[in-house]
N, C-alpha and C positions, 0 to 999 in steps of 0.2 A: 504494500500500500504506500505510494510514493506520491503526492499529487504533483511537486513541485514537475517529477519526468513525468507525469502524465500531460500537463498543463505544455512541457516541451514536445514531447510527440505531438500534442496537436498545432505549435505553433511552424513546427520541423515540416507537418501536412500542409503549410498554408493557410492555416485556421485562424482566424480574426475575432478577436473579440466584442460585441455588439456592445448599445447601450449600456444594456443590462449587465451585462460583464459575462456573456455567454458564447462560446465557441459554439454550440451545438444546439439547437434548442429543436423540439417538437420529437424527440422520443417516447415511447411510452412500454412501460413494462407490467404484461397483462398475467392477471393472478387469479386463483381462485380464492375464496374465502374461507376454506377450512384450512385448519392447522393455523401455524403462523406464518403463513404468507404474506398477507397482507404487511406486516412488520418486516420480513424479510426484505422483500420491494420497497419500502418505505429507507431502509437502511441503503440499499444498492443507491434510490435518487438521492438523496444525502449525499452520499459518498459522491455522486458524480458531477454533483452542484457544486462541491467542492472544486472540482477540474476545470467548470467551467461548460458542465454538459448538462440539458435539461430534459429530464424525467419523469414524466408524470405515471401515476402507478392508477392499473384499474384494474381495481378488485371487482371480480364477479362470484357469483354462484356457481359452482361445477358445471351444470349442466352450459351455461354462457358463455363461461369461459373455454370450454371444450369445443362448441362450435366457432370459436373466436379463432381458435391454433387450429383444430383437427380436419384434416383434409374431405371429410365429409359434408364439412360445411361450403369448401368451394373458397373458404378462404385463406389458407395458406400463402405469405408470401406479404400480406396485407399489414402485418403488425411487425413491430421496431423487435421487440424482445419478450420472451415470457419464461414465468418461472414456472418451471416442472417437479412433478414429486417421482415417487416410485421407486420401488425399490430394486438393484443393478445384480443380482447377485444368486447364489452364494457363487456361482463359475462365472469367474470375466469373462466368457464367450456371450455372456450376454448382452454386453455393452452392444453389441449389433444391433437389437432393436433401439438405441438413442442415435448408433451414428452409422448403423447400416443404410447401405443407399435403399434398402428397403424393408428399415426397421420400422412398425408400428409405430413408435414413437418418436421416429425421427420427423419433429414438427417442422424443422427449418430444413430438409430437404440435404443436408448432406451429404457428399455424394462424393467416395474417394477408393477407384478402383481396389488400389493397393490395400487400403483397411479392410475392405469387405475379405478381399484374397486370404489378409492373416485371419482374418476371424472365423472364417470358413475351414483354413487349416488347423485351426486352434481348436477348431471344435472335431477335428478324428484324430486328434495325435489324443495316446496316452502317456505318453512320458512327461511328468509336468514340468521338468527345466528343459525344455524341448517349447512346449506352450508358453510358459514364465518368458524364456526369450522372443518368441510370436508380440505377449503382451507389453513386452516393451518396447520393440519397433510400433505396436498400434499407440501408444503413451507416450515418445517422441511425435509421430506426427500429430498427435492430438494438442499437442505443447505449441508446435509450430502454426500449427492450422487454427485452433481454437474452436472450434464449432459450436464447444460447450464447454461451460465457465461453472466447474462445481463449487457451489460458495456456502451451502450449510449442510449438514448431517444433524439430523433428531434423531429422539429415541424416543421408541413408542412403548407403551405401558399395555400388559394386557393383563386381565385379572380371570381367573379359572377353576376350575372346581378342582382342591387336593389331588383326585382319583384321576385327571385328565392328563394322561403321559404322554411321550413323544410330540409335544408340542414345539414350534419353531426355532425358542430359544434353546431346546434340546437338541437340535437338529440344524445348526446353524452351517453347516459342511454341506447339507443335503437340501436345502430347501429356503424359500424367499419368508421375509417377516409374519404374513399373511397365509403362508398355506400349511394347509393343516390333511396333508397325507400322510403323514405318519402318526398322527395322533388315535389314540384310542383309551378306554377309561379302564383300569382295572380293578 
C-alpha cells in the first residue's frame, strides 16, 4: 500500500489531476449486501481516493447484483469493478473457474491460453511438486496480469448438532466451506 507510487504510476500514464484533485473519476465497485461487503468496497474507494481515483461503491441485493456481473444478464463488460465471494478450494485447480477463459465465475472475461493449459495439466498430474510447480507459473502470471486482486479472506462460523461428523472443517483437504458430503450423524 504505497499511495505516494501509486499517485506516480498514474502521473508516469499521463494522468492529470482535475478540480477536484482527481486522476480518475467515474469508477464504481459493484457488491452485494450480505457479508461484509459492503465495508469491504467502502474501504477499496477510500483507499483509492486516497491516489486520486474515484469510486463509488453499489451495494445490491444478490439476486441484482448477480444480474449486474453474471453473463446471463447480457451485461458483462458494463461495470468498472466488482467484489466477489466464494470459496477457491480445497485443490488450486480450481482457480479455473475465477480465471478460466471458461470459468463460471470468471465475470471479467479473462482469457489466457497458457493459464487455462496449466490448469488443465494440473488437474491429471498426480505428483503434487509436479502440480505445486504448474501452480506457480499460473501465480506468476497472475502477479503480472492481475485479473484479480484478492484483498480479504473471512471466516465463517457454522454451528451443528454434537452427533454431526465429517463436517467441512473436518474435511478441509477434501472438500469447499459449504459442502457437506462427507458429513453424517453418528
Amino acid at each position: 500500500y504505497n499511495v505516494e507510487e501509486a499517485i506516480k504510476v498514474l502521473e508516469d500514464a499521463g494522468y492529470k489531476k482535475d478540480g477536484d484533485g482527481y486522476y480518475v473519476r467515474g469508477l464504481q465497485i459493484e457488491c452485494y449486501t450480505d457479508d461484509k461487503a459492503p465495508d469491504v468496497c467502502t474501504l477499496v474507494a477510500d483507499a483509492a481516493k486516497e491516489a486520486g481515483i474515484e469510486v463509488t461503491v453499489n451495494a445490491q441485493e444478490y439476486l441484482a447484483f448477480d444480474q449486474t456481473v453474471n453473463e446471463l444478464s447480457g451485461a458483462p463488460g458494463t461495470f468498472s469493478m466488482a467484489l466477489m465471494g466464494g470459496y477457491q478450494g480445497p485443490d488450486p485447480a480450481a482457480m479455473s473457474n475465477r480465471i478460466g477463459s471458461a470459468g463460471a465465475s470468471n465475470i471479467g472475461k479473462y482469457s489466457n491460453a497458457e493459464v487455462d493449459e496449466l490448469l488443465a495439466e494440473s488437474r491429471i498430474l498426480s505428483d503434487q511438486s509436479e502440480r505445486q510447480s504448474l501452480f506457480y507459473q499460473v501465480q506468476q502470471i497472475m502477479h503480472d496480469e492481475l485479473p484479480t486482486i484478492p484483498i480479504v479472506c473471512f471466516t465463517e462460523y457454522n454451528v451443528s448438532a454434537g452427533n454431526l461428523k465429517g463436517l467441512p472443517k473436518d474435511n478441509k483437504d477434501k472438500c469447499a466451506v459449504g459442502e457437506f458430503t462427507y458429513a453424517y450423524f453418528e
